[in-house]
C-alpha positions as CSV (number, residue, x, y, z in Angstrom):
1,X,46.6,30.9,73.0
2,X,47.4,32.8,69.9
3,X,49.5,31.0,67.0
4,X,51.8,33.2,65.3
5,X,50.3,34.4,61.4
6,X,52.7,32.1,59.7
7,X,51.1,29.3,61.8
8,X,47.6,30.6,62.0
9,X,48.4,30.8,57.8
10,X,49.5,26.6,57.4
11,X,46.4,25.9,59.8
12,X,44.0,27.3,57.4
13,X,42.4,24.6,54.4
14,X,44.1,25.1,51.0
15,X,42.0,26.9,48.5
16,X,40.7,24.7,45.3
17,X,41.8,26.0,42.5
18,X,39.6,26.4,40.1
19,X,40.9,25.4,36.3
20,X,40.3,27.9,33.9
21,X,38.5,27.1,30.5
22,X,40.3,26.4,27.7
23,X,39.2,28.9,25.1
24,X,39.4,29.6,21.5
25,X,37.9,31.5,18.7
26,X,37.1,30.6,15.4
27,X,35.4,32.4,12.8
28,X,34.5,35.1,15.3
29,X,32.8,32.4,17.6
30,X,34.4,32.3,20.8
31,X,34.5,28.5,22.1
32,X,34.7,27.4,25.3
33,X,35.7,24.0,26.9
34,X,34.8,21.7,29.7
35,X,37.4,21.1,32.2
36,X,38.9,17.9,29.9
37,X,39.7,20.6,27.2
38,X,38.2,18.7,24.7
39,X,34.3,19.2,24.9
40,X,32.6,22.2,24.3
41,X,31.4,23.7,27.5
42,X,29.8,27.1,25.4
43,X,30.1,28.8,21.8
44,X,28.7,32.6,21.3
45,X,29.8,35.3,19.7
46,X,31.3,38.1,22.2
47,X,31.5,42.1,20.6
48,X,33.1,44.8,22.8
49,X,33.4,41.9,25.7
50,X,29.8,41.0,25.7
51,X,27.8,38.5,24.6
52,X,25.7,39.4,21.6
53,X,23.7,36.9,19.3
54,X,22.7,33.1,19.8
55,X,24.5,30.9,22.5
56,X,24.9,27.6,22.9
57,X,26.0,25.5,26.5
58,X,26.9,22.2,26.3
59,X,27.2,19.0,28.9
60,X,30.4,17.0,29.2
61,X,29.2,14.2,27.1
62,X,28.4,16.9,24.1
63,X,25.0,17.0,24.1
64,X,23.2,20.6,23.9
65,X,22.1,21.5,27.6
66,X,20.6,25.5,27.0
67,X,20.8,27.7,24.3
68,X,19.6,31.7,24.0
69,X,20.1,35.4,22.3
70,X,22.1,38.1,24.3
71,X,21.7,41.3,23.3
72,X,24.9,43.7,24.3
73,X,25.3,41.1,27.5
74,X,21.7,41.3,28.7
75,X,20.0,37.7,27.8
76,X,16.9,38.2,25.8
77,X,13.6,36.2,24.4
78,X,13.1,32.9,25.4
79,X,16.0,30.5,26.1
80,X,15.7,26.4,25.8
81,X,16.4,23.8,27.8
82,X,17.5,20.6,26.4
83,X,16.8,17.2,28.2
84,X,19.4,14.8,28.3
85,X,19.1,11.9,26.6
């Protein structure tokens, strides 16, 4: 037996949501946050909507997790890998 779309629709599971990243850029670094908006998730530098230069990722607690050059987008060299303390 078919349910009617509006039915079939409320049956389905609701889609998470995923929060978007607080973001911000100061002197021409563009900084993004972890979902608590208050620890650095990533900070680069982005020219004509890429990233270009040497990037840092961060874990929740603050500590460096990777860091790397982009050139025009394209990641480049080698990249490091931080343990966590």
């Amino acid at each position: 037996m078919k349910l009617p779309p509006e039915e079939e629709e409320s049956k389905k599971p609701a889609k998470k949501s995923v929060p978007v990243k607080k973001t911000e850029i100061i002197d021409g670094f563009t900084i993004k946050y972890h979902a608590n908006g208050k620890t650095r998730w990533s900070k680069g530098k982005i020219l004509d909507g890429k990233a270009q230069g040497y990037w840092e990722w961060y874990r929740p607690d603050g500590t460096l997790k990777r860091s790397g050059y982009f050139d025009n987008g394209a990641p480049v060299g080698a990249w490091t890998t931080y343990d966590s303390q």
